[in-house]
C-alpha positions in Angstrom: 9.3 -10.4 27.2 12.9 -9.1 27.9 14.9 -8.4 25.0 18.3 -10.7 24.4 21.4 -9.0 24.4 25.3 -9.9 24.2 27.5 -9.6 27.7 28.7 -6.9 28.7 31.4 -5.5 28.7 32.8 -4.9 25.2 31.7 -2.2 22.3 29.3 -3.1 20.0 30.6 -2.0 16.3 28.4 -1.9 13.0 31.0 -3.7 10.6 31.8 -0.8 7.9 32.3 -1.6 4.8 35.6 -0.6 3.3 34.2 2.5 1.3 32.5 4.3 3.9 33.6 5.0 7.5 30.7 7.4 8.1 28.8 7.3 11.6 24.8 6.3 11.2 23.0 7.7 14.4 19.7 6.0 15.3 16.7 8.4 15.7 15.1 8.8 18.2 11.2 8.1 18.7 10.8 9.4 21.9 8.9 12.7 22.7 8.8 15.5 25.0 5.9 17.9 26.2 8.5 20.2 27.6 9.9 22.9 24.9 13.7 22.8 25.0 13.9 26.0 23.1 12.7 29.9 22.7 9.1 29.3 21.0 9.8 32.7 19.3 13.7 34.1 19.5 14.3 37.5 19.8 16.5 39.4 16.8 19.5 39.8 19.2 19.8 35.8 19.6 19.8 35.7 15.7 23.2 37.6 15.7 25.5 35.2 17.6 28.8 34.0 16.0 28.7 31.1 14.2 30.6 28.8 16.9 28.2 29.9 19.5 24.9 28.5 17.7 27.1 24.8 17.2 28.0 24.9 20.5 24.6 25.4 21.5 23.4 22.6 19.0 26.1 20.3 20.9 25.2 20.5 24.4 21.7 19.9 23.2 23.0 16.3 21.8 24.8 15.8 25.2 21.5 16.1 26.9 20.1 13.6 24.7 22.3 11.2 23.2 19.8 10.2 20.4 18.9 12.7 18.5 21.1 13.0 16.1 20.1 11.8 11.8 23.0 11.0 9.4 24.4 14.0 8.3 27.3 12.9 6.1 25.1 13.9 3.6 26.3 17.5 2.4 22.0 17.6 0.7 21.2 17.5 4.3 23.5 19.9 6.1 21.9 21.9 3.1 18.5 21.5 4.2 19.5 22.6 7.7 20.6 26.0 6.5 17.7 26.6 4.9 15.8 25.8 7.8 17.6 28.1 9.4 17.1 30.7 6.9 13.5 29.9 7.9 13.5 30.0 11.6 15.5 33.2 11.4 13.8 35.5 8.9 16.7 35.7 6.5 20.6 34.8 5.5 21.6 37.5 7.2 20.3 36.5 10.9 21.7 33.0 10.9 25.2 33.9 12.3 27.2 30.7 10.4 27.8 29.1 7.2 26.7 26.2 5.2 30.4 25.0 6.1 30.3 25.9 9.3 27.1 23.6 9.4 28.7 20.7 7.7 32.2 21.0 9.8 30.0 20.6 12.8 28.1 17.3 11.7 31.5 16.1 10.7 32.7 16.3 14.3 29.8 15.4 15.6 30.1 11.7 13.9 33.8 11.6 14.3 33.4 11.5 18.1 30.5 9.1 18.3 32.4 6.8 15.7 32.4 3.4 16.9 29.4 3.8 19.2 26.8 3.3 16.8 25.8 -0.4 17.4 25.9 0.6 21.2 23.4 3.0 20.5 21.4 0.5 18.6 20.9 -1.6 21.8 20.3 1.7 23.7 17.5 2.5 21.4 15.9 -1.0 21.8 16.1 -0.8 25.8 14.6 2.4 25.8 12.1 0.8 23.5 11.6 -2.3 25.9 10.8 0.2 28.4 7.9 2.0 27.3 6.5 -0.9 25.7 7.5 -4.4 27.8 6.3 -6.5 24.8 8.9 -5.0 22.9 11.2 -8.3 21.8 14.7 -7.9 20.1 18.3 -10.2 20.2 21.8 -8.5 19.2 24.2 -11.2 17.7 28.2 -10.1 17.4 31.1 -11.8 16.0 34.0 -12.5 17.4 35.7 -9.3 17.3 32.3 -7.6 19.3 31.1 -6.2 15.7 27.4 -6.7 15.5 26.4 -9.2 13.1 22.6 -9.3 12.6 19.8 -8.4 14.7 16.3 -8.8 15.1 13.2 -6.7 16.8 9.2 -6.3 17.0 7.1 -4.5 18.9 3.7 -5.3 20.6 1.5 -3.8 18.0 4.1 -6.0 15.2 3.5 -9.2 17.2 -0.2 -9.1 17.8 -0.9 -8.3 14.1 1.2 -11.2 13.9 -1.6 -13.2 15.9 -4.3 -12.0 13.2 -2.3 -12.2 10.0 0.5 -14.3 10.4 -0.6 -17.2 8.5 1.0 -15.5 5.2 4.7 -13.9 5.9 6.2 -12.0 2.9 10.2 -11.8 3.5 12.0 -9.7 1.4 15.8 -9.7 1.7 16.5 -7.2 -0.9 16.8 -3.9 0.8 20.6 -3.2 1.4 21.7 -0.5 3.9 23.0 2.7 2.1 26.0 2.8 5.1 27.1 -0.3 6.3 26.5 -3.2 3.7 23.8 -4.8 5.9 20.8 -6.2 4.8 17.6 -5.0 5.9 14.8 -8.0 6.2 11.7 -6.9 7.1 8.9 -9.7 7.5 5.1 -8.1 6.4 2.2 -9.1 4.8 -1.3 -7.4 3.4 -4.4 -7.5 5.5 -7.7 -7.4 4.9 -7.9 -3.8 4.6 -4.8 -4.2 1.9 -2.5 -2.2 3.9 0.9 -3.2 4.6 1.6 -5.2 7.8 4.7 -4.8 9.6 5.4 -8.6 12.0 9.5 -8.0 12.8 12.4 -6.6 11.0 16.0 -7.4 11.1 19.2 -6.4 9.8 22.0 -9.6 8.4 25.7 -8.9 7.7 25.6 -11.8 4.8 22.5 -14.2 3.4 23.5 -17.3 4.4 21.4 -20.3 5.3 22.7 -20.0 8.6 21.7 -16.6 9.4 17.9 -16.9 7.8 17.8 -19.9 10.2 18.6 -17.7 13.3 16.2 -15.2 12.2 13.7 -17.8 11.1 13.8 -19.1 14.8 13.5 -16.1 16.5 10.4 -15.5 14.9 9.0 -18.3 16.3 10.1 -17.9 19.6 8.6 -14.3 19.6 5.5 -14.5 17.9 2.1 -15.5 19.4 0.9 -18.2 17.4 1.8 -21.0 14.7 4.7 -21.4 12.2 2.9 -19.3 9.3 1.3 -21.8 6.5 3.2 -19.6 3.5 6.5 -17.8 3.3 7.0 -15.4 0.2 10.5 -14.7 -1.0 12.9 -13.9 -3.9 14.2 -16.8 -5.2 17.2 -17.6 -3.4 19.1 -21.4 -2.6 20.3 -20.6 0.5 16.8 -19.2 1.7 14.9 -22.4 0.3 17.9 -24.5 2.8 16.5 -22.6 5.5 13.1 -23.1 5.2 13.5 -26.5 5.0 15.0 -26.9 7.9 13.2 -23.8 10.0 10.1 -24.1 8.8 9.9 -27.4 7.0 5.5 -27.8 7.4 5.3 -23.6 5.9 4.7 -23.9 2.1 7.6 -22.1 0.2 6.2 -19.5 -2.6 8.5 -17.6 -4.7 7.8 -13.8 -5.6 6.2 -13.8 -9.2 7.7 -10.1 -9.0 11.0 -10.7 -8.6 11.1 -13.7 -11.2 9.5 -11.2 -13.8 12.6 -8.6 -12.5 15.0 -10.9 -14.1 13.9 -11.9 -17.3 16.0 -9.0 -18.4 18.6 -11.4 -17.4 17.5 -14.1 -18.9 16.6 -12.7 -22.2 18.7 -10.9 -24.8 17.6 -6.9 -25.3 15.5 -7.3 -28.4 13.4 -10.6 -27.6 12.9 -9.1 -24.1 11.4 -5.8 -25.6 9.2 -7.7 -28.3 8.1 -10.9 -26.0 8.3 -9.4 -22.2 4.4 -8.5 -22.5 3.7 -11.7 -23.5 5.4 -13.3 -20.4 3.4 -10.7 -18.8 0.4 -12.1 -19.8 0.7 -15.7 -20.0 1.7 -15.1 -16.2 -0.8 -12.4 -14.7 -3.7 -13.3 -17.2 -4.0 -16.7 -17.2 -7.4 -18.3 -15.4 -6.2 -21.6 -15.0 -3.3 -24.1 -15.4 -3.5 -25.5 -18.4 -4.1 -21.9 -20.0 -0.8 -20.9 -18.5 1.5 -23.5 -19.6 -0.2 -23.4 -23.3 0.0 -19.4 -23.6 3.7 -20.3 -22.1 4.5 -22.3 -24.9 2.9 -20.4 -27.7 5.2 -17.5 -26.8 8.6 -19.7 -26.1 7.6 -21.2 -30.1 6.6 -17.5 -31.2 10.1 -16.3 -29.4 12.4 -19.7 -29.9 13.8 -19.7 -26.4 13.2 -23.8 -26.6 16.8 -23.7 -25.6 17.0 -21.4 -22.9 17.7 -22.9 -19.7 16.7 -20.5 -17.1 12.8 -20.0 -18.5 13.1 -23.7 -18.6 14.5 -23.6 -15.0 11.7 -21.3 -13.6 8.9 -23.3 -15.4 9.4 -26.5 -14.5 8.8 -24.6 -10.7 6.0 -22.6 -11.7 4.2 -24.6 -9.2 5.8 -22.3 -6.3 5.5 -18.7 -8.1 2.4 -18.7 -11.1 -0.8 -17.4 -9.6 -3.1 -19.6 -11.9 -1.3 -22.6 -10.8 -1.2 -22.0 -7.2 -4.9 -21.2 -7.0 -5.4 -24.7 -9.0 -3.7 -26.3 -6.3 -5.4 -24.4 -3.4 -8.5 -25.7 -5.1 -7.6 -29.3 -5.4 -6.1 -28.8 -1.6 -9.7 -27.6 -1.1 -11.6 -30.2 -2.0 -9.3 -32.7 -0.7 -10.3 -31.3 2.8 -13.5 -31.1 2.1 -13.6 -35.0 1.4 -11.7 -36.0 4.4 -14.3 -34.3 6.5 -17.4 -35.3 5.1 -17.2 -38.6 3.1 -17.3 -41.6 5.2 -15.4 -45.1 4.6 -17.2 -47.8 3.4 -16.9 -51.2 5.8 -16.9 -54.4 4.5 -18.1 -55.6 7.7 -21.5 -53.8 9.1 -20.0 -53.8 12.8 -21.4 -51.4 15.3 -17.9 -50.8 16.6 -16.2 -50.4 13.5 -19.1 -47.9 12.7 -18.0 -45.9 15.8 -14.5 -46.3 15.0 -14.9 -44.8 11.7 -16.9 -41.7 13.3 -14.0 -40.6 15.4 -10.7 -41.2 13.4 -12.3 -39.0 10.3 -13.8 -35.9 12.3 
């Protein structure tokens, strides 16, 4: 399926957030058979000036556009001088300086400044073209700076096929660079390994843009809408599941509601009643055992005034494993009467009797 991108001509920009101008270079995944270096250097090429191994290290990224990491980092240009160190045999053979290192990366992003969401949709071309299944869209504003974009790979979309029922969506990854939000859309197989379906990256959270990713999920995914979605619990994400994926049963992360009862409770009752949330939530077989092991500790704690645990309770439908499984149960055996009990007809009519037959199975 071709990928979706925005006309051309104008320059795609990642919209930097007011702290940090730094550049972000996308890596690149591709790889070569051919060596493009010496397998073992001779001494004499270890005793060039400084200027003359950079240079060497920059006509290298002119040959291939991609390969540049971040290194705004000065941790990582530190790294690099010790892999020199490595390749070289000692301090002494490298020719340059940790600065000299650093002053190059510096360079190095201040020319390609601006270029970085360009080299986004590069990336995702080159992707498309090794692997024609390969599905992404670019969405800009109106000043050309890219907004949010989505992508998944072949491998991503028939796993999707298998697994897809389930969708875990986790919107709480933020980019260390450019303020975006990462999304990335797995689950947990059989095997209970992690299960990549699509990722994406969103310049804000709001209902509008979960919608547009919501819907390109279904426009590039093999089968169904899933039956479950998983996510933090959020009011703009609940709007756009109603309206994206109204028949998908909405399930909030128990995780993430247990993150912020730090919030809702004050430091000492969190550190002497915490475990017993804990428990009444992960330990508890059934329904009614949760919501009397919920009271017993609200009593024990007095929190009968506290208007967030009485918020998430009366919801606990959506996010407490003991009563979700009681409802998969009922849900359960609901089915399992529609299938196999048959109505009882006031009139003993062959036709009816037929009738009945087909509009139950």
């Amino acid at each position: 399926m071709a990928g979706q991108i925005s006309p051309e001509p104008f320059p795609l920009i990642f919209p930097l957030s007011p702290a940090r101008e730094d550049f972000a270079k996308i890596p690149n995944h591709t790889s070569s058979n051919q060596h493009c270096h010496p397998c073992k250097p001779t001494r004499s090429h270890h005793h060039c000036h400084s200027i003359a191994i950079l240079q060497s290290t920059s006509s290298h990224h002119d040959c291939h556009p991609s390969l540049y990491l971040p290194t705004h980092n000065l941790l990582l240009c530190m790294s690099v001088f010790w892999l020199f160190i490595s390749v070289t045999g000692g301090i002494e053979n490298i020719g340059c300086t940790k600065k000299d290192i650093y002053n190059h990366e510096s360079k190095v992003q201040n020319e390609l400044r601006g270029q970085d969401a360009e080299l986004l949709k590069e990336y995702f071309l080159t992707e498309q073209e090794k692997d024609p299944c390969f599905f992404f869209k670019i969405d800009v504003d109106d000043d050309g700076k890219l907004k949010r974009c989505f992508w998944a790979d072949s491998v991503s979309r028939r796993a999707y096929g298998c697994f897809g029922d389930v969708v875990v969506f986790d919107t709480t990854y933020n980019t260390n660079q450019y303020g975006m939000i990462f999304a990335p859309l797995v689950r947990v197989n059989n095997h209970d390994q992690t299960v990549l379906f699509a990722c994406a990256f969103l310049s804000d959270e709001k209902t509008e843009s979960i919608v547009w990713l919501f819907e390109l999920l279904k426009d590039s995914m093999p089968m169904n809408n899933p039956k479950m979605i998983i996510t933090d619990q959020d009011p703009a994400m609940t709007k756009a599941i109603v309206q994206s994926l109204p028949n998908t049963f909405h399930r909030y992360c128990s995780w993430h509601i247990l993150e912020k009862f730090s919030a809702y409770l004050n430091a000492i009752t969190y550190r002497d009643f915490y475990k017993d949330f804990q428990q009444c939530i992960w330990e508890s077989e059934c329904s009614e055992e949760f919501e009397r092991k919920w009271v017993t500790t609200i009593e024990k704690a007095s929190l009968d005034n506290n208007d967030r645990l009485k918020s998430i309770f009366e919801l606990r439908s959506r996010w407490v494993p003991a009563v979700l499984a009681h409802q998969r149960h009922k849900e359960l055996g609901a089915d399992h009467v529609d299938i196999n009990e048959k109505l009882v007809l006031k009139l003993p009519l062959e036709m009816q009797k037929q009738m009945a037959e087909i509009y139950t199975h």
